[in-house]
C-alpha positions as CSV (number, residue, x, y, z in Angstrom):
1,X,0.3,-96.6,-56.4
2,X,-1.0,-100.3,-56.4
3,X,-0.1,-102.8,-59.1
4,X,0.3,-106.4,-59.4
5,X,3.4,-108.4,-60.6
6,X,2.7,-110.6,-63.5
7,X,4.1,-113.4,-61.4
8,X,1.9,-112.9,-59.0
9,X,-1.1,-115.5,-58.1
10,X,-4.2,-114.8,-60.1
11,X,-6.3,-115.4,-57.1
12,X,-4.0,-113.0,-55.0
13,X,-4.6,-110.5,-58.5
14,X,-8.7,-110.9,-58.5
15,X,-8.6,-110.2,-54.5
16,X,-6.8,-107.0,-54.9
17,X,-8.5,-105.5,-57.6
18,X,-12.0,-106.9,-56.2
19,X,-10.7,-104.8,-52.8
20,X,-9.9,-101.7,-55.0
21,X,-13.2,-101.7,-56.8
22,X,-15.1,-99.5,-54.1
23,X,-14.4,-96.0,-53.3
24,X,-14.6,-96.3,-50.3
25,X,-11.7,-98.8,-49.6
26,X,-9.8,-96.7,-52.1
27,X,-10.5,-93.9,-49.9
28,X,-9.0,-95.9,-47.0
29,X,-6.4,-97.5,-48.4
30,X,-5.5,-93.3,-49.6
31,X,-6.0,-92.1,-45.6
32,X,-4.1,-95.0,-44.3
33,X,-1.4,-94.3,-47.1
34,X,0.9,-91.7,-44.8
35,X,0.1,-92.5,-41.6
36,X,2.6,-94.7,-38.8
37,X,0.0,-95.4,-36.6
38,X,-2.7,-97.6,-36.7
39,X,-6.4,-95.4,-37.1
40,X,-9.3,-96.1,-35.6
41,X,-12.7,-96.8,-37.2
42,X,-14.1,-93.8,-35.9
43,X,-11.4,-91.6,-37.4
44,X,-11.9,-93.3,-41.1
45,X,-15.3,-92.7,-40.9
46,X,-14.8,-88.8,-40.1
47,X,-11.9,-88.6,-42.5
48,X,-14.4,-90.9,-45.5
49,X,-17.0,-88.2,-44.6
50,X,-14.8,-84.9,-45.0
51,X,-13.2,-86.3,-48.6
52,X,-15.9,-86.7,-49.7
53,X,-18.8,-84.3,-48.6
54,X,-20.7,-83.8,-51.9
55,X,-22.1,-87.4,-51.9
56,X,-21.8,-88.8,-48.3
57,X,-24.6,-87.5,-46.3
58,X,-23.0,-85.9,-42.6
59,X,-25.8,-86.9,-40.4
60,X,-24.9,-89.4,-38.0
61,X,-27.4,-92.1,-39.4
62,X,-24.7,-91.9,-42.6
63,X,-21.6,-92.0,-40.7
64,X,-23.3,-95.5,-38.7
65,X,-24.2,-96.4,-41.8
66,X,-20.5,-96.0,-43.3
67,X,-19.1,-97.4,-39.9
68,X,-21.2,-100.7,-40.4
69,X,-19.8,-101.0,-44.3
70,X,-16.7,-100.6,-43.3
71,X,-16.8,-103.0,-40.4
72,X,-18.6,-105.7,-41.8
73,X,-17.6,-105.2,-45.9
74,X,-14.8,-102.7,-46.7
75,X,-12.0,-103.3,-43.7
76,X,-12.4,-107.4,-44.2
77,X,-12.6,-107.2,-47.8
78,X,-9.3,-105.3,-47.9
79,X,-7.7,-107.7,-44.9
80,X,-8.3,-110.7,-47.1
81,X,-6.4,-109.1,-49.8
82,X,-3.4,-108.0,-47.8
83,X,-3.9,-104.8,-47.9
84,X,-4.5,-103.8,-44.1
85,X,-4.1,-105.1,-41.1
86,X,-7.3,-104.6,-39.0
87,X,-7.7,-105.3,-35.2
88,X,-11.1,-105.9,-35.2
89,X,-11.2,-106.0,-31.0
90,X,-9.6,-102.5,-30.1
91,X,-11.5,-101.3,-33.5
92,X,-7.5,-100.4,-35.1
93,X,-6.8,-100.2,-39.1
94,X,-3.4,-99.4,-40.4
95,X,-1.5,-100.3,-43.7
96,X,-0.6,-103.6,-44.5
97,X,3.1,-104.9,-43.6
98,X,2.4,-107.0,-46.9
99,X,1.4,-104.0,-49.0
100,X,4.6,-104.2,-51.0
101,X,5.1,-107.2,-51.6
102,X,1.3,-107.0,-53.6
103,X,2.6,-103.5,-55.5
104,X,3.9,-104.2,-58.9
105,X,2.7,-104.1,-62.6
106,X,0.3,-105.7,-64.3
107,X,-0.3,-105.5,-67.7
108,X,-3.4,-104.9,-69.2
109,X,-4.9,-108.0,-71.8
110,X,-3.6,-106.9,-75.6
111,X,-6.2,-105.9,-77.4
112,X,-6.9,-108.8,-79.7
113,X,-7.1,-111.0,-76.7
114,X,-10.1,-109.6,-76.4
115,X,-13.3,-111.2,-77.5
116,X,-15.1,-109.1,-80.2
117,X,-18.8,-108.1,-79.8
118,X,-21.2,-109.5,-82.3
119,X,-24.8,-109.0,-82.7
């Protein structure tokens, strides 16, 4: 389970949670979760696909479709937050060596911190 450490940077903080905003990267960040060895894009995509077969389409025009996402959006997106490592040349994702170190609690703002609605 991901949290942040009050300590931690806030920029670090928005980075992580702006990573874990898609399904998708949650979704990888889930796959990659067990596994030693570093995954290829290609086996993401199939294992994105069979997670989550009532809303990803299986024709191969989807899976390029999630391939691209992931190559050019999800897997940097969740690099620049220290979440994987990705080996962009030989096409290799695999959990991050820093994950850890960005997994601890973060509180949520108290209640009255937050700005009532008026109308």
């Amino acid at each position: 389970m991901l949290s942040i450490d009050r300590h931690t940077d806030s920029d670090v903080a928005d980075s992580v949670y702006d990573a874990l905003s898609n399904r998708h990267r949650r979704a990888t960040l889930r796959f990659l979760g067990d596994r030693r060895q570093p995954a290829t894009v290609s086996a993401l995509v199939d294992a994105l696909v069979e997670s989550d077969r009532d809303a990803l389409d299986q024709s191969t025009e989807a899976r390029e479709h999630l391939r691209i996402a992931l190559t050019h959006s999800h897997l940097p997106k969740l690099a620049d937050a220290g979440l994987v490592e990705w080996d962009r040349e030989r096409g290799l994702v695999s959990r991050s060596s820093q994950i850890e170190e960005r997994t601890v609690t973060v509180p949520f703002p108290a209640v009255d911190c937050v700005p009532k609605r008026t109308e």
